[in-house]
N, C-alpha and C positions, 0 to 999 in steps of 0.2 A: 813838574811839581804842582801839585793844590794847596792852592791856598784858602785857608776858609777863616774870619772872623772869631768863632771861639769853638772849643772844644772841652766835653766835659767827663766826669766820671764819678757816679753814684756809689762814692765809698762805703756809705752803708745806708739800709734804710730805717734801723734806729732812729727816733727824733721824744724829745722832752714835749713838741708840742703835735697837734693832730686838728691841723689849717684846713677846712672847707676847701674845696677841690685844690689839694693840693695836687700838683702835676706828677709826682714822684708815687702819690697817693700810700702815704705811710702808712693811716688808718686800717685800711684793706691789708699792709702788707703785715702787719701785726699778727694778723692770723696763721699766717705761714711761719716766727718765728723771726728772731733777730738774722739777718744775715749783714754781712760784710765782706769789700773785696780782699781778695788776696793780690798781696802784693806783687808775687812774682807772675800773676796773671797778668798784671797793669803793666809791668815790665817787659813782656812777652809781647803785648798787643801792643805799645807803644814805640820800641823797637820795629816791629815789623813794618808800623804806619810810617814813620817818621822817615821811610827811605824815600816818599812819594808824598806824604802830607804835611804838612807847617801849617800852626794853627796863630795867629797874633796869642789869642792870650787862651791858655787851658784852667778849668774850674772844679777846685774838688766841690762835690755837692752832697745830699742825701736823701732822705734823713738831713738828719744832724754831722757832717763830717767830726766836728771834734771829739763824739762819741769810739772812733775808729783809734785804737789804742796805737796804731802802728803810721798815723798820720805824718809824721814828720820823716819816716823812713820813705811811705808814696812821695810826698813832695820833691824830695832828693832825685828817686826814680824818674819822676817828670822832668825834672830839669836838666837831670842829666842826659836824657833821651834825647833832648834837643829838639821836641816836638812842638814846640813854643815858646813866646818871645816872652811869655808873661804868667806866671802860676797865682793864681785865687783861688783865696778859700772863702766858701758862699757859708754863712753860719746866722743862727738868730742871738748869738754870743752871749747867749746864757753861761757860758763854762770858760767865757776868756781869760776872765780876772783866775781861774783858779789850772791852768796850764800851766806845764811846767817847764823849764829850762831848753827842754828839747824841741819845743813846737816853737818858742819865740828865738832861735838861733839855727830854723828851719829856714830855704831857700826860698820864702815864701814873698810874692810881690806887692800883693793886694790881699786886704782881708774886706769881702764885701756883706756888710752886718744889715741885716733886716731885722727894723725895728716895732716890734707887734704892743697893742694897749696893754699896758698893765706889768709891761715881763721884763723891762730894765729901767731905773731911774738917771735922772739925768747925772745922779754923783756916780754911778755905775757907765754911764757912758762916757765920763770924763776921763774916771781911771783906764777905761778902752781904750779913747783915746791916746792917753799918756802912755799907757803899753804900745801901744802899736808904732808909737812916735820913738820908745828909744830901740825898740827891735829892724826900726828903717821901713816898717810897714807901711802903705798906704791904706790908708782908711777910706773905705767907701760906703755910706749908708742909704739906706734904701729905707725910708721911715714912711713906713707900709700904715701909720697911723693918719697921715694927709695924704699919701700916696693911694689911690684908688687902684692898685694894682692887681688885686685879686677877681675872679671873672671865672663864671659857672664853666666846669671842664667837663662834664657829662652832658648828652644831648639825653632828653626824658622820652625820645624814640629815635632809635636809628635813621639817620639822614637813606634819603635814593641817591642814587648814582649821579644825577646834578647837583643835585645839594652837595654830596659828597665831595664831588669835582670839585664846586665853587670853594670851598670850604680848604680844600688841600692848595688851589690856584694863589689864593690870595695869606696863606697862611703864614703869619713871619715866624715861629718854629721852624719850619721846614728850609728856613735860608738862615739861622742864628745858632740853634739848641743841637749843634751834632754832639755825639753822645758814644763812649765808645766804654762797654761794662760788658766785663765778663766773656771775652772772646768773640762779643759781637758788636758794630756797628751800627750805631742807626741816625736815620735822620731828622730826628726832634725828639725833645724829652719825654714826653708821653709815648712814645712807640718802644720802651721796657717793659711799661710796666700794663697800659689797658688790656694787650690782649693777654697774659697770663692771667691778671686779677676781675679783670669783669666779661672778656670771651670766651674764659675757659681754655686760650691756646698753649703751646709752649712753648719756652723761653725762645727767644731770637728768633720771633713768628715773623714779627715787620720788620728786620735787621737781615744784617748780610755779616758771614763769617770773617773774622781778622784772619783767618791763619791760608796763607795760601792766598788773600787779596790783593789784586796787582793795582795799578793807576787805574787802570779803562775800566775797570769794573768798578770801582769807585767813582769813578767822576759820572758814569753813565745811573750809578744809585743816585747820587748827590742830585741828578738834572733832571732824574726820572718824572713824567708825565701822570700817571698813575697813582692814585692816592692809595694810602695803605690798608691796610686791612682795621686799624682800629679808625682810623678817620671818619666809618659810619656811626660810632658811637662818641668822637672828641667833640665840641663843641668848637675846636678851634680856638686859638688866640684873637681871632679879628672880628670872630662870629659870636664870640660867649657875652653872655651879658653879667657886667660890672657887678658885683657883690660886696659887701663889708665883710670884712676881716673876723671872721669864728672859728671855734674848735668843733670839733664833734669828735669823740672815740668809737662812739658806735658804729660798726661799721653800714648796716641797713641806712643807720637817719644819717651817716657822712654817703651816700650814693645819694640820696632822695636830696641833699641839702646841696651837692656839687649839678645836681640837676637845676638848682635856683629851684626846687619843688618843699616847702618846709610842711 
């Protein structure tokens, strides 16, 4: 059995906000049109994993997950899979106070809220809190306002083959953000989405297929030496340099602005 730290799934990439390099990079994904997972696909690929993988905690993400109409039916799906000891839902909780009876009597463990200037006041995060306290949620915030958390995810020219390497060697995505959307695997959060949206590839270019994946072929993706195919263009978690927290919809000034280039 593998055991890995977290696991997650990009329910939808819908989002109310459009965050300077976000990692999911919603901005970009705008142009392609709303999408969202299917459930029985998450069912299908979680099943399959869970006979050989256990995760401590799995994360809905997005986008925005509480935009995903069918949220509280995934959650169930996850728990009942038995893929993990712990289900979070990652949200900027814009839309918690106004959820409905289904989502707060969902199997849900953690609800982990990032909190951006301007977008929840503190009488809005009190009632969060209070919600989340009588549904037996843990509350965990992420206040992205003192928290320096944000940090340039596009390199302003493709790294070389050392750079590259160093880059992939030292990168903590590559041992945290496993990532399992849409019938495919991968091993860090940006490896969905750079090479469809800025390499031109297609879908599960840096990923490895769930259907038919046994242990060995997993553990040997999981330990792989090799940096991926978008890691000439990521900036890296360890290697990006620290930015403040903005929007941009455009998507041209959201590339030039996750570059740390304004």
């Amino acid at each position: 059995m593998i055991r890995i730290p977290h696991l997650e799934t990009d329910v939808t990439v819908a989002c109310q906000l459009s965050c300077v390099a976000c990692n999911h990079m919603v901005s970009m994904w705008r142009q392609h049109g709303v999408w969202k997972a299917n459930p029985d696909q998450i069912k299908k690929d979680l099943l399959h994993l869970s006979s050989f993988l256990h995760a401590d905690k799995w994360g809905a993400l997005g986008g925005e997950p509480l935009l995903h109409p069918e949220l509280p039916l995934i959650t169930r799906i996850v728990k009942d899979s038995g893929i993990c000891d712990c289900v979070e839902v990652w949200t900027n909780g814009l839309l918690l106070e106004k959820m409905k009876d289904t989502f707060w009597y969902s199997p849900i463990d953690v609800i982990v809220l990032s909190r951006y200037e301007g977008k929840l006041t503190d009488d809005q995060m009190g009632k969060i809190g209070e919600l989340c306290y009588k549904a037996g949620f843990e509350l965990e915030i992420k206040d992205e306002r003192s928290w320096h958390n944000f940090r340039t995810n596009l390199e302003s020219i493709p790294t070389d083959v050392d750079n590259t390497k160093k880059k992939f060697d030292g990168c903590f995505f590559k041992s945290f953000s496993r990532v399992v959307n849409n019938g495919h695997f991968y091993i860090c959060c940006c490896a969905p989405h750079m090479p469809r949206l800025i390499q031109g590839r297609v879908e599960g270019s840096d990923g490895i297929p769930v259907e038919g994946l046994t242990e060995d072929t997993l553990r040997a993706y999981l330990t792989r030496t090799e940096p991926l195919g978008c890691c000439t263009i990521c900036a890296g978690r360890d290697t990006a340099k620290p930015i403040q927290w903005a929007e941009e919809r455009n998507p041209d000034k959201w590339i030039q602005k996750s570059k740390g280039l304004d």
